[in-house]
C-alpha positions as a Python dict, from the first residue, in 0.01 Angstrom:
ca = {
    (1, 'X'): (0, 0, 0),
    (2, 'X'): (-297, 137, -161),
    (3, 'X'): (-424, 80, -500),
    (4, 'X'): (-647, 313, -518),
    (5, 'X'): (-560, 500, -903),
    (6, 'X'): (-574, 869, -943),
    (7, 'X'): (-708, 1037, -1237),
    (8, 'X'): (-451, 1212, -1438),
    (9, 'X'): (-435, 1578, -1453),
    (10, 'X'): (-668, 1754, -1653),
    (11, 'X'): (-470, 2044, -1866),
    (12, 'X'): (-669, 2388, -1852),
    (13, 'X'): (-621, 2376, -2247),
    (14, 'X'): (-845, 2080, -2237),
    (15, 'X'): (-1114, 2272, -2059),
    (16, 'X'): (-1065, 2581, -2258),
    (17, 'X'): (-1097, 2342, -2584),
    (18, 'X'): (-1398, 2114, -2447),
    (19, 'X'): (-1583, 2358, -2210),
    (20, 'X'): (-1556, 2697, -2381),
    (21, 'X'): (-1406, 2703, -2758),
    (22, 'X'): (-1601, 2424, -2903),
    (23, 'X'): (-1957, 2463, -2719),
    (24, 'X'): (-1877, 2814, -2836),
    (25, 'X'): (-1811, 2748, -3178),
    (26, 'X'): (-1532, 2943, -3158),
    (27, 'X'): (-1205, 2858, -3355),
    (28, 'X'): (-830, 2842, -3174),
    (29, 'X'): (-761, 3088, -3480),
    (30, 'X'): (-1037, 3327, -3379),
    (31, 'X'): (-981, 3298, -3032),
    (32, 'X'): (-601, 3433, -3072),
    (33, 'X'): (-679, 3657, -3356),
    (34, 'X'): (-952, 3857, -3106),
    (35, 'X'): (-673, 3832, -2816),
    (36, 'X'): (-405, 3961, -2999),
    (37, 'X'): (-183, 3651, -2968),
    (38, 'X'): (25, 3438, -3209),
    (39, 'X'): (-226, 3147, -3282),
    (40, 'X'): (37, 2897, -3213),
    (41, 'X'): (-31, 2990, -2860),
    (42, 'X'): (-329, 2892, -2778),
    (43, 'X'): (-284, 2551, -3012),
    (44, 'X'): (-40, 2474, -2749),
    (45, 'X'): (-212, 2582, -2481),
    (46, 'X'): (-525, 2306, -2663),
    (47, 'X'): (-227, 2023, -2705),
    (48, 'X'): (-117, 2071, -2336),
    (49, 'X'): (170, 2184, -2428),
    (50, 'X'): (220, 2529, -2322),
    (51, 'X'): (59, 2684, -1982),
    (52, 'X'): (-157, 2956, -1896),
    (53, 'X'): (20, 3234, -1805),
    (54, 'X'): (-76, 3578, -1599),
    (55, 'X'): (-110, 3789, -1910),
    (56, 'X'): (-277, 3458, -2093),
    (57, 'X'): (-529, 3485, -1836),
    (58, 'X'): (-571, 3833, -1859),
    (59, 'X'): (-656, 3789, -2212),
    (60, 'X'): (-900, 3486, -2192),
    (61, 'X'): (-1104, 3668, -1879),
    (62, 'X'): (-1192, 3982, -2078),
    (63, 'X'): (-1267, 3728, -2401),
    (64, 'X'): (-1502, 3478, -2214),
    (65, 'X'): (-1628, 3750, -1938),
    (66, 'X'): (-1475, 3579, -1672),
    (67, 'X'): (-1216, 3661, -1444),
    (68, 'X'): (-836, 3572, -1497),
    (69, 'X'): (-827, 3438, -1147),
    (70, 'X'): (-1023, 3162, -1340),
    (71, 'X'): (-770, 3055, -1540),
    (72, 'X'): (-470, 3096, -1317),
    (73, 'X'): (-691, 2826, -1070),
    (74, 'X'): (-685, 2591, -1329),
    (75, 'X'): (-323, 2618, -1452),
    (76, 'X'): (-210, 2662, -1060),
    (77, 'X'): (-477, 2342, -984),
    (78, 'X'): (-272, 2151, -1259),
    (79, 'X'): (46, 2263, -1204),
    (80, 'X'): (-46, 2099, -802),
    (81, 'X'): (-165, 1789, -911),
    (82, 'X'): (126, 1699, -1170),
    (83, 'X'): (351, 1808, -886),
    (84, 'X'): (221, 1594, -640),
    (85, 'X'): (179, 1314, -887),
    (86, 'X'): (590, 1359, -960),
    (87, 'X'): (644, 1370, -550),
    (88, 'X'): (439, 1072, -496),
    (89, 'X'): (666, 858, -695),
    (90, 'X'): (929, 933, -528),
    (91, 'X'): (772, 929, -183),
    (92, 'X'): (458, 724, -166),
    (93, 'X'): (216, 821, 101),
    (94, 'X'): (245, 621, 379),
    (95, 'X'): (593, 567, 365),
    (96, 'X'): (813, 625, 714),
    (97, 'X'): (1060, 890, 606),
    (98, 'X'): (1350, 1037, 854),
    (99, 'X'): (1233, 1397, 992),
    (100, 'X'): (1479, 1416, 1215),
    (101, 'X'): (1662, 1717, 1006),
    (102, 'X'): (1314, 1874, 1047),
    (103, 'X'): (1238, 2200, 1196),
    (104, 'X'): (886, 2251, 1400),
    (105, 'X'): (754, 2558, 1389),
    (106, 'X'): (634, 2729, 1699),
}
């Protein structure tokens, strides 16, 4: 069994917050105001509380410059790791499990 520790999941809120709004100086309120968005969601978005979503992305790409494939990376990146994270719980790595109901391809 290993015990080797993962790092958790970073949020894209946290990178938005920590590598864009705040070297930026720019305020959550600003930043919603100029996107056309309820402020409340991008404080959730900050908190880790609500994800980034197609049209989210959209909005943040033509605010930073960047592209909104950017952003869906990230969410899609954390959405991955949280997932796996949840999996590996329940099935460690390493762990015999019973394919015989499998199918092989080819």
């Amino acid at each position: 069994m290993s015990t080797e520790r993962r790092l958790s999941p970073i949020h894209p809120g946290k990178i938005l917050n920590e590598e864009f709004l705040v070297p930026m100086q720019v305020s959550q309120y600003r930043l919603a105001k100029e996107m056309g968005v309820d402020a409340t969601r991008i404080h959730s978005i900050v908190k880790g509380k609500r994800a980034i979503t197609a049209e989210t992305a959209l909005l943040l790409g033509r605010f930073f410059g960047n592209s909104p494939g950017f952003w869906m990376g990230l969410q899609s990146q954390y959405d991955l790791e949280v997932a796996q994270d949840r999996l590996s719980e329940s099935y460690p790595i390493g762990t015999e499990t019973d394919r015989s109901g499998w199918v092989q391809a080819g």
